[in-house]
C-alpha positions in Angstrom: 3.4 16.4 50.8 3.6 15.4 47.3 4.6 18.4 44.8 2.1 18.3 42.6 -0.8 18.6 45.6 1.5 21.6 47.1 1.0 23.0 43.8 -2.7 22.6 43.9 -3.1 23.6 47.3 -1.1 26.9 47.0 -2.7 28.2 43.8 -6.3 27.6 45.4 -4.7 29.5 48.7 -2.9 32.6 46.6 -6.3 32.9 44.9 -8.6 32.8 47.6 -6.3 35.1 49.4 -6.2 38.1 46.6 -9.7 40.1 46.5 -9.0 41.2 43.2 -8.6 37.5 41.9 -11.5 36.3 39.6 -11.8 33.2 42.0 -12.2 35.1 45.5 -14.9 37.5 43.9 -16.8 34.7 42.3 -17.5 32.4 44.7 -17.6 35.2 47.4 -20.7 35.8 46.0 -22.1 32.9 47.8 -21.8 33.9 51.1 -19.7 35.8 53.3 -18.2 32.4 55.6 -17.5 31.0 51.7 -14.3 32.0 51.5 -12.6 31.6 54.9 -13.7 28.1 54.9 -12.2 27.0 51.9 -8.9 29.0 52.7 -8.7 27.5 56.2 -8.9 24.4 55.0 -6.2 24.6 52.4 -4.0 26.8 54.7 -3.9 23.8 57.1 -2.2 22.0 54.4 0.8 24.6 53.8 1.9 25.4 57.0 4.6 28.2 56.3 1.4 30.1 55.3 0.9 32.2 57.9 -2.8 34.4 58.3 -3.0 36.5 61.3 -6.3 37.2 60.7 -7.5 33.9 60.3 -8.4 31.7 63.5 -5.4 29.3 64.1 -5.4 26.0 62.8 -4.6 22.7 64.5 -1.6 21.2 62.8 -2.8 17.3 63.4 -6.6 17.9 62.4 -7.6 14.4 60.4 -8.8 14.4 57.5 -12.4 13.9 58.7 -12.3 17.1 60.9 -10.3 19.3 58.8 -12.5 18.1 55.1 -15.7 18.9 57.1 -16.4 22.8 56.5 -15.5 22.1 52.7 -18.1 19.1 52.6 -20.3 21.1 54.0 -20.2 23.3 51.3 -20.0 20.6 48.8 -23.6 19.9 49.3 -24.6 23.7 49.4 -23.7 23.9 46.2 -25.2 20.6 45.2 -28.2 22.2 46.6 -28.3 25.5 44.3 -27.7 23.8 41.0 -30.3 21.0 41.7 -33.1 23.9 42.4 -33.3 25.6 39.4 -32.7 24.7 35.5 -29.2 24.0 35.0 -28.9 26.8 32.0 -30.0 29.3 34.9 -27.6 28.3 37.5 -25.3 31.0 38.5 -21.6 30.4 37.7 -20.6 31.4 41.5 -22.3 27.4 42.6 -20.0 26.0 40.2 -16.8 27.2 41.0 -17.7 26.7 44.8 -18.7 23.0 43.3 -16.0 23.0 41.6 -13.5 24.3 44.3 -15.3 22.7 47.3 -14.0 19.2 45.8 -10.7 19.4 45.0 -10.2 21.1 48.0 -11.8 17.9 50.3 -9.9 15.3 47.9 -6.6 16.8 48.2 -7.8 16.8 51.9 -8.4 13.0 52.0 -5.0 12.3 49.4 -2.9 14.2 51.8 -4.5 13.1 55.0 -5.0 9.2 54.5 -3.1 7.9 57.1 -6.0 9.3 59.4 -8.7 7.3 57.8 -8.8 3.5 59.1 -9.1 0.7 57.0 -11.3 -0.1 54.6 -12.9 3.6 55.2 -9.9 5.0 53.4 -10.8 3.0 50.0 -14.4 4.0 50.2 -14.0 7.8 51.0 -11.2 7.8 47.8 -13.3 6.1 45.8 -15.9 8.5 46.0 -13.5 11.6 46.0 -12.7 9.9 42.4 -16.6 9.8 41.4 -17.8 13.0 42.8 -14.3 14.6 40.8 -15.7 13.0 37.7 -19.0 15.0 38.7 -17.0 18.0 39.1 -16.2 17.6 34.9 -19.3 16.5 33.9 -21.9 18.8 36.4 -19.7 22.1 36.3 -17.1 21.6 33.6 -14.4 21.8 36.0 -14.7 25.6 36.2 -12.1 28.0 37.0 -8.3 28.2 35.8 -5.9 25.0 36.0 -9.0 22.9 37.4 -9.4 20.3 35.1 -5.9 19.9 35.1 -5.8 19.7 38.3 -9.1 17.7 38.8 -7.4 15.1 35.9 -4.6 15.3 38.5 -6.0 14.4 41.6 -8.1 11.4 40.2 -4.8 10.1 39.2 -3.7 10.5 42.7 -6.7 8.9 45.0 -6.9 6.0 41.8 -2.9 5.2 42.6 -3.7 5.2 46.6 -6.9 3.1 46.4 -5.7 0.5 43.8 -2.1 0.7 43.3 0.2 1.2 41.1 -0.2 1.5 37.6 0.4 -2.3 37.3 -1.7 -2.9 39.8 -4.3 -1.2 38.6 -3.9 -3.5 35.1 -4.1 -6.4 37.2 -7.3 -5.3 38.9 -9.1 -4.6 35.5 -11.2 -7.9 34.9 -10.6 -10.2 31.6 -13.1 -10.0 29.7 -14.2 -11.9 26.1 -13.4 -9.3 23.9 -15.7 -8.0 21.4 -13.2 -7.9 18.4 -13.0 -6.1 16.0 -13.6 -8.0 12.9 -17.2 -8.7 14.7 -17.5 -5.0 14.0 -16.6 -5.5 10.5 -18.7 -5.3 7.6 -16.8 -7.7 5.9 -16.7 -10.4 8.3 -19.2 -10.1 10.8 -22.5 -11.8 9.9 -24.7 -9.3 12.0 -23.3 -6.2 10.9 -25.8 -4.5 8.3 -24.8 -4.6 4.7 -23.7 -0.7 3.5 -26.0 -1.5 0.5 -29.0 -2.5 2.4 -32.5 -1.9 1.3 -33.6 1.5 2.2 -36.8 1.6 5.0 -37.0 5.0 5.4 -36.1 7.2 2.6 -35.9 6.6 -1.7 -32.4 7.9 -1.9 -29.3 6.6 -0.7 -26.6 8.9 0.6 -23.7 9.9 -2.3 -21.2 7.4 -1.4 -17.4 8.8 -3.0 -15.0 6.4 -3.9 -12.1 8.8 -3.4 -11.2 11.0 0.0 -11.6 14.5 -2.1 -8.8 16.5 -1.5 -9.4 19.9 0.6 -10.3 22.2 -2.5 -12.4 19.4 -3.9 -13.8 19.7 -0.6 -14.5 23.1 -0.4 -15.8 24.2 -4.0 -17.4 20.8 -4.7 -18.7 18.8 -1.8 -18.8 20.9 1.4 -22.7 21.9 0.4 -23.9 17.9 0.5 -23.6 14.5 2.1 -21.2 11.6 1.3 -19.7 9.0 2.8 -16.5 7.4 2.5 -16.2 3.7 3.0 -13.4 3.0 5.7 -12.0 6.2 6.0 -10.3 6.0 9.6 -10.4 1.6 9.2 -7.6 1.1 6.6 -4.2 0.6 8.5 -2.1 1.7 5.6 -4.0 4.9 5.3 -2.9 8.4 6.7 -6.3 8.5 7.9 -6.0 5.3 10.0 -8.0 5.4 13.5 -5.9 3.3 16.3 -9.8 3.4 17.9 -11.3 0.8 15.3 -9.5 -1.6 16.9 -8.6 -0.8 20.6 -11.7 0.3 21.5 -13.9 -2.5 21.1 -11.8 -3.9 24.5 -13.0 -3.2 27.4 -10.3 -4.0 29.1 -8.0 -1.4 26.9 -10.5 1.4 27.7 -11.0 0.8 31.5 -7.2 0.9 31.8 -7.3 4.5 29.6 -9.8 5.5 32.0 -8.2 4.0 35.9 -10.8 2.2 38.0 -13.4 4.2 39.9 -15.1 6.3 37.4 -18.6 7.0 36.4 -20.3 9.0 33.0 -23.7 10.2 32.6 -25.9 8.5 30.0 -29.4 8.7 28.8 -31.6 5.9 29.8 -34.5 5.0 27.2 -34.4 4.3 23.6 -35.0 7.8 22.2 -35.0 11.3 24.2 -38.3 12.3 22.5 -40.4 9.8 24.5 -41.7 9.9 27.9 -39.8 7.5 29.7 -36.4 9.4 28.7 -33.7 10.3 31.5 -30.3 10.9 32.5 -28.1 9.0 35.3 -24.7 9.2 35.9 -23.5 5.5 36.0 -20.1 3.7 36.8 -18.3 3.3 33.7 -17.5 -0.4 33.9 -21.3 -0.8 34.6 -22.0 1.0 31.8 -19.9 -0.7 29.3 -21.3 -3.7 30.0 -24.4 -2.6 29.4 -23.8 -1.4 26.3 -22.4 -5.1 25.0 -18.7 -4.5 25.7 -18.5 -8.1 27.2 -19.1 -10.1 24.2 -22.1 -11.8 25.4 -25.5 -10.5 23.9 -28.1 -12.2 26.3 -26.9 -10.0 29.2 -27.4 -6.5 27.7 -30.9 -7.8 26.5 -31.7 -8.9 30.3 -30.3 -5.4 31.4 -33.0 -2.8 33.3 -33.3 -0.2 30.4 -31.6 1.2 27.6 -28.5 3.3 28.1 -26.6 5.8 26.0 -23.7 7.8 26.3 -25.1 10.4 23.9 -23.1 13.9 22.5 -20.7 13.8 25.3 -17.0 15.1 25.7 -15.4 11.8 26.8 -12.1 13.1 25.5 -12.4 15.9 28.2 -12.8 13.5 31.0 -10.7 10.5 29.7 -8.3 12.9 27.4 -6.3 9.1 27.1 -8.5 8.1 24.9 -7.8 11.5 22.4 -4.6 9.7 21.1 -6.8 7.1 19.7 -8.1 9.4 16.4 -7.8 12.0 14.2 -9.2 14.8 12.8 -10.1 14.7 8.8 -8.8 17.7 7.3 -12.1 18.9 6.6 -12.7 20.0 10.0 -10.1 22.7 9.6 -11.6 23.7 5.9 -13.9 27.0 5.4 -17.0 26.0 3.4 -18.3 29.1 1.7 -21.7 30.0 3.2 -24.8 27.9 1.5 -27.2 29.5 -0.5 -30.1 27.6 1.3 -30.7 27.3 4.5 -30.1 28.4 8.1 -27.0 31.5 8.8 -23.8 29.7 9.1 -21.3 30.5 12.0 -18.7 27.7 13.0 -18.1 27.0 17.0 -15.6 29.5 18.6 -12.1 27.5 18.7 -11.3 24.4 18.1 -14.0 21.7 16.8 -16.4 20.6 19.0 -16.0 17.2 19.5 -18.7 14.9 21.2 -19.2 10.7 21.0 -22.2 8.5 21.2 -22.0 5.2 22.7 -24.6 2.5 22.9 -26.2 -0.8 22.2 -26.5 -1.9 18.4 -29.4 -4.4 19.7 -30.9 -2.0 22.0 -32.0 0.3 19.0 -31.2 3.3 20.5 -32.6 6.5 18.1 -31.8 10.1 17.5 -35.1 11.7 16.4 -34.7 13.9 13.5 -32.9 17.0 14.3 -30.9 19.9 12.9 -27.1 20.8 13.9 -25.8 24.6 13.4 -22.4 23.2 12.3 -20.8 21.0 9.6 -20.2 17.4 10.8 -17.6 14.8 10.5 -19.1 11.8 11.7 -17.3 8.9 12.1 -18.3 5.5 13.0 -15.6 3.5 14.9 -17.4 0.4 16.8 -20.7 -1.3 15.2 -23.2 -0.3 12.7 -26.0 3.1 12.3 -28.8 3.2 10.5 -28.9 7.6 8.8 -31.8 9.4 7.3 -31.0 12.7 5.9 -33.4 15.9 4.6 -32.1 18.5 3.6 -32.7 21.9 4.9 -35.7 23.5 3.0 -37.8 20.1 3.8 -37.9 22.4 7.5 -41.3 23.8 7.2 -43.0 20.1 6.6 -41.1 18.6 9.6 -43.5 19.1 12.1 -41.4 20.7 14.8 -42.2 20.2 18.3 -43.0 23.6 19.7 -44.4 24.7 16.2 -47.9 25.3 17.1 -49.7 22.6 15.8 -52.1 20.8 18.1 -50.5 17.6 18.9 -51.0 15.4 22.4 -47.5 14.7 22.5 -46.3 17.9 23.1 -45.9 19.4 26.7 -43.9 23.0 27.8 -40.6 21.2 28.2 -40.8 19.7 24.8 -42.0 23.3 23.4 -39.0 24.7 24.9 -36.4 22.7 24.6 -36.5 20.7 21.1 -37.9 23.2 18.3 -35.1 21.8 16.2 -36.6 18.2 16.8 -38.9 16.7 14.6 -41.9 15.0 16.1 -42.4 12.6 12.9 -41.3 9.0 14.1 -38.4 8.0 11.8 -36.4 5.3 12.4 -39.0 3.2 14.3 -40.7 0.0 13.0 -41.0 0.7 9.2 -44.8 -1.1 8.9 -45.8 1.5 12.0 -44.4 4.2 9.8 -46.0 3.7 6.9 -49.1 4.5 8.8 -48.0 8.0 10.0 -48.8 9.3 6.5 -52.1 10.5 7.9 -50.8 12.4 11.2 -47.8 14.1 8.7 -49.0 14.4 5.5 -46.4 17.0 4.3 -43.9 15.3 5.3 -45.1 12.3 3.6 -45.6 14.3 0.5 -42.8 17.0 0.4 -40.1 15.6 2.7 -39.7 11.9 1.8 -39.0 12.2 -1.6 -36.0 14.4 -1.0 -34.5 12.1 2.1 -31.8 9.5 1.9 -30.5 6.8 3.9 -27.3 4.6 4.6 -25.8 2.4 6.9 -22.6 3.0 8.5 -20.0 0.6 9.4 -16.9 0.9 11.0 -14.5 3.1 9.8 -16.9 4.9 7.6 -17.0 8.7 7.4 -20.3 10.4 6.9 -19.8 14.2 6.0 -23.1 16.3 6.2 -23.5 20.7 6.2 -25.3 22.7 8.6 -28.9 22.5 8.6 -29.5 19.0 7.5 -32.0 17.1 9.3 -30.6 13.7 10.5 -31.9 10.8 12.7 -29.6 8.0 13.7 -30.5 4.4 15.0 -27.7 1.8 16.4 -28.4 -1.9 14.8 -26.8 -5.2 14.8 -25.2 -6.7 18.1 -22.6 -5.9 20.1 -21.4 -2.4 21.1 -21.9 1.0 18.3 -19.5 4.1 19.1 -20.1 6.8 17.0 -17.7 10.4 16.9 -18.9 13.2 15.8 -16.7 16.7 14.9 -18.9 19.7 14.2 -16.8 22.7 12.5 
């Protein structure tokens, strides 16, 4: 067996096996057979191991015999976190989630010969899905998992498609979507960064030099700006690989190996009623969001889909190489004078992209962050309308109290920090809100601002700020965003 799935198998094994390990006592918690399943099963794959006080186990099970207890709890798991909100699920469902898969795949790696045919390339392929589950559904919970999840994906990838070559030669040619169509400077549909303002009176402080930290710091760390091409100049320190590499699809399915899916919002904005989540192959959803070149398609495509405040560096950590922090991320703004109590996420930055259709017009509704934000726009253009902080009480909050029939208990519970005032939606339409929000139209617009953001541009905003975001123009728009 190879080394690295030894590895794997005897860790899970020395864990299972100590009752004073955090794994044992976690997901024994979920029933008493829990355990001795999932050690059986990995046992069978190290045979010096040997339990007395476990039943014996057949040396020659297949893998469809010997995988079956550990599917089996698979779904049980499955089964817990699906009955209850996900913020209330116990921990114990997903490290048995968690465990329950890599245990099975290394089952199906290591046991392949067993499986006939064609059967062998579906079973792997979705071991690799439901292991791209494991990261996105339970965070790959537990010590050395996502290492190890990252590991076997690698694994059943290189046994259903080949080699690494192979695998380049299965990825299909596509027209690529270059990147000087994503250029403000050359592509005809990308918005103009001085564009007429629809929204708000102000445009955002544009600054025409990257201020050094301290400027940073004692001067701008309290207000917007942008910087024009920040991470799109090659000669620049600041230079981002991802401007140019990531407008192929072909470049990020190889980063990512075949066989993998990512979970995306379907609907234009998650304030309306037809809003929802799937979790979607990733070539499927690349085309869908206009990585193919050709425009028609993604019009003619079933509903709007956006890969929105997601990790993808945690899943596809190839893809990390690609960019850089600014600096500014690693600064300490003094606490503002205004506004909500400051605290900056525990660690390193937290780091999340949004990826969707420029034409499909995809909107954030106004909002409020607890962190500063770099925000980076690599791919396409964005449409931003900013308030600032103390524009809160005239913002009309969903769950605020005022009698409204859009509001329901999930929206009360779930987006307080979400304004239910319509920005970024047809501009004649909005006009005519001014009698359903009259303090906003009196107090709040005359403070907002607006740009548009083109590739390579930088937007830099504090804590607090309200912000909405709409993709425009054709083609793909892949935003980053690093809150600090």
């Amino acid at each position: 067996m190879d080394a690295d799935l030894v590895a794997i198998a005897t860790s899970i094994s020395e864990e299972l096996l100590d009752s004073q390990s955090p794994t044992q006592k976690e997901i024994a918690l979920c029933g008493p057979a829990v355990v001795r399943i999932l050690l059986a099963a990995c046992l069978a794959l190290l045979p010096e191991y040997q339990i007395t006080e476990l039943d014996p186990v057949e040396p020659e099970l297949d893998a469809k015999s010997l995988s079956a207890g550990p599917r089996v709890l698979c779904d049980l798991a499955q089964q817990h976190i699906d009955s209850i909100p996900f913020n209330l699920v116990p921990p114990r469902w997903l490290r048995l989630y968690t465990d329950a898969y890599i245990i099975s795949t290394l089952i199906d790696i290591v046991c392949q010969q067993s499986i006939e045919g064609q059967q062998k390339n579906l079973r792997l392929g979705a071991d690799i899905q439901q292991l791209d589950k494991v990261i996105i559904v339970a965070g790959a919970l537990g010590p050395g998992r996502h290492r190890w999840v990252q590991t076997l994906i690698k694994k059943a990838q290189a046994v259903v498609f080949g080699t690494e070559d192979d695998i380049a030669a299965e990825v299909p040619q596509e027209t690529i979507f270059s990147s000087s169509q994503n250029s403000d400077s050359n592509s005809s549909t990308a918005p103009d960064p001085n564009s007429s303002l629809l929204y708000a009176p102000n445009h955002i402080e544009i600054l025409q030099k990257i201020p050094s930290m301290r400027a940073y710091e004692s001067i701008h760390s309290h207000s917007p700006f942008i910087i024009r091409k920040y991470a799109s100049q090659k000669d620049s320190a600041c230079f981002w690989p991802a401007t140019e590499l990531w407008s192929s699809p072909k470049y990020l399915l190889k980063q990512a190996g075949p066989g993998r899916v990512v979970p995306v919002e379907i609907g234009g904005a998650y304030d309306q009623a037809n809003w929802g989540q799937e979790i979607i192959p990733f070539e499927s959803f690349l085309e869908r969001a206009g990585f193919n070149g050709t425009f028609q398609q993604k019009r003619s495509a079933p509903s709007t889909c956006y890969l929105a405040q997601y990790d993808i560096f945690n899943q596809i950590p190839e893809l990390a190489k690609d960019i850089c922090y600014p600096d500014y991320v690693w600064s300490e703004p003094s606490r503002p004078s205004i506004g909500p109590a400051y605290s900056p996420p525990h660690g390193s930055p937290v780091v999340n992209v949004w990826v969707g259709n420029g034409s499909g017009e995809i909107i954030s509704p106004a909002h409020t962050d607890p962190y500063h934000n770099c925000y980076v726009q690599v791919l396409g253009s964005k449409r931003v309308w900013l308030a600032p902080p103390w524009c809160s009480d005239h913002m009309y909050c969903y769950g605020a109290g005022d009698d409204d029939s859009t509001s329901d208990g999930l929206a009360e519970q779930y987006m307080t920090n979400t304004s239910r005032v319509p920005l970024l939606r047809d501009p004649v339409e909005f006009e005519k809100e001014s009698l359903r929000f009259p303090a906003f139209f009196e107090t709040v617009r005359p403070q907002s601002m607006e740009a548009v953001l083109n590739p390579g541009d930088l937007l830099v905003f504090p804590p607090g700020w309200w912000h909405a975001m709409r993709t425009e123009g054709e083609g793909p728009v892949w935003s980053v965003s690093m809150w600090y």
